[in-house]
C-alpha positions in Angstrom: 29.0 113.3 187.3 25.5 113.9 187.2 24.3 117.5 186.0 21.7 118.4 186.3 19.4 119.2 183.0 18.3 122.9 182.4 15.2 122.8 181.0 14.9 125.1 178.2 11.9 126.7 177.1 10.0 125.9 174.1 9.8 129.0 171.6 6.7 129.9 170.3 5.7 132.6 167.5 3.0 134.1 168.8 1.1 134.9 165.1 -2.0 136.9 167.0 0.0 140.3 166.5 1.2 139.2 162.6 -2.1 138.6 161.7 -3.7 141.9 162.9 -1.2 143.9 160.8 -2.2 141.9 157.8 -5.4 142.6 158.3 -5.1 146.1 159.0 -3.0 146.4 156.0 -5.8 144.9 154.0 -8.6 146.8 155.2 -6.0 150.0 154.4 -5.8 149.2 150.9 -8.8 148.0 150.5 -10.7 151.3 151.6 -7.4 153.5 149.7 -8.2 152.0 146.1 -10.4 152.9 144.1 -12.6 150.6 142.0 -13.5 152.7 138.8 -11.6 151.2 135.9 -10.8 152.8 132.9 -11.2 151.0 129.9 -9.4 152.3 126.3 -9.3 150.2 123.5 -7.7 150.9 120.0 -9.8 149.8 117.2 -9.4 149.6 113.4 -12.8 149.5 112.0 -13.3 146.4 109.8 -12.9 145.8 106.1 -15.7 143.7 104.2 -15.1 141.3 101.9 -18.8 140.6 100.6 -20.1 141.7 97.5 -21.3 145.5 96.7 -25.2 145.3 96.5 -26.9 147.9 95.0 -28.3 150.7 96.9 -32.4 150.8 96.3 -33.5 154.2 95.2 -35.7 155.7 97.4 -33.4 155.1 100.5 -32.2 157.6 103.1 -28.2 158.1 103.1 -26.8 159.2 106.0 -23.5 160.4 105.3 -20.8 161.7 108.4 -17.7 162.7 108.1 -14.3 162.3 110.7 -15.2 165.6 112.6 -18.8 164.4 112.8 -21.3 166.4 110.9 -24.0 164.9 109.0 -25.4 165.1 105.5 -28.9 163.7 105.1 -29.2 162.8 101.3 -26.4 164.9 100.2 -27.9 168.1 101.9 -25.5 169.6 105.1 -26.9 170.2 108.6 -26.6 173.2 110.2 -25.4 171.4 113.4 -25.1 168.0 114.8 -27.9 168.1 117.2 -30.0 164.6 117.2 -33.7 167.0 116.5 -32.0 168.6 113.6 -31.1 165.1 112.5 -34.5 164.4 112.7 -36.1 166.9 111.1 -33.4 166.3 107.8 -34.6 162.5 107.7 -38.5 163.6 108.3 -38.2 165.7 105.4 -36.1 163.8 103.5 -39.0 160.7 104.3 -41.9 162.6 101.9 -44.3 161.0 103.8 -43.5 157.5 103.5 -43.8 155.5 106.5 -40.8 153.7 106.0 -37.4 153.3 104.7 -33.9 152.0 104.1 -31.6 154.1 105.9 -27.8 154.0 104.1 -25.0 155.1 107.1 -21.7 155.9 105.6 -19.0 157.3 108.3 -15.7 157.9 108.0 -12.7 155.8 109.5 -11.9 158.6 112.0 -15.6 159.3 112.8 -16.4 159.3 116.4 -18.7 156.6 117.4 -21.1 159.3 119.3 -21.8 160.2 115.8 -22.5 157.2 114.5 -25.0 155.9 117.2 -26.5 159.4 117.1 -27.5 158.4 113.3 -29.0 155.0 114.2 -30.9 156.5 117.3 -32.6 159.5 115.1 -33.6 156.5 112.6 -34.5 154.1 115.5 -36.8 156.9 116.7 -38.6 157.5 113.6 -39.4 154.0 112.9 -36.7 153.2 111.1 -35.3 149.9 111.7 -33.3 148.9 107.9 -30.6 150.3 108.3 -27.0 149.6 106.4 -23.8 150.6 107.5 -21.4 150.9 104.2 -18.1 149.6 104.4 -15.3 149.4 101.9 -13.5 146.4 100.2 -9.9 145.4 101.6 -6.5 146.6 100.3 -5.2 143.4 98.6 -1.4 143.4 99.1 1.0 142.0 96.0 
């Protein structure tokens, strides 16, 4: 017997409609995210090991506590403003040109407050400046 052969048809995936929807899915999230990133990082302020050196005498200490308020040679602020910060070191300055400037902040302080402090003595010329730091708990 002779048959007769059916030709069959080749199958195909046409991918022309598959790749659309992946592009349109891209371009969806593409324009749906957003690109700011928020960053938060937990830091534990160093402990330094060097030696204490002594502090000279006619520096400028800038002390601030954890809540941020500043104390210019032992002497309070009335607010936290960088001109009033200013005006304490000016004073405190007695019309020297120049000095060391001491920065001692609390653990907790915020770091606004800190960079504040340099800023005010950047802006007045002062350029020596220290930032205290205490010795390491030594574990037994």
């Amino acid at each position: 017997m002779n048959f007769k052969r059916q030709s069959r048809e080749q199958v195909e995936v046409n991918l022309t409609p598959l790749i659309d929807i992946v592009f349109l899915l891209l371009i969806f999230f593409m324009v749906s995210t957003t690109f700011t990133k928020e960053q938060h990082l937990n830091i534990d302020l160093p402990e330094a090991s060097a030696e204490a050196t002594e502090q000279p005498p006619e520096s400028l200490d800038i002390l601030i506590t954890a809540a941020g308020e500043y104390s210019v040679n032992g002497q309070g602020l009335v607010n936290n403003q960088l001109d009033t910060l200013k005006r304490a070191l000016t004073t405190s300055l007695n019309g020297r040109e120049t000095a060391p400037v001491v920065l001692t902040a609390d653990a907790k302080t915020p770091h606004e407050a800190v960079v504040r402090a340099m800023d005010a003595a950047g802006q007045l010329g002062l350029v020596n400046l220290s930032i205290t730091t205490r010795q390491p708990v030594k574990s037994e």
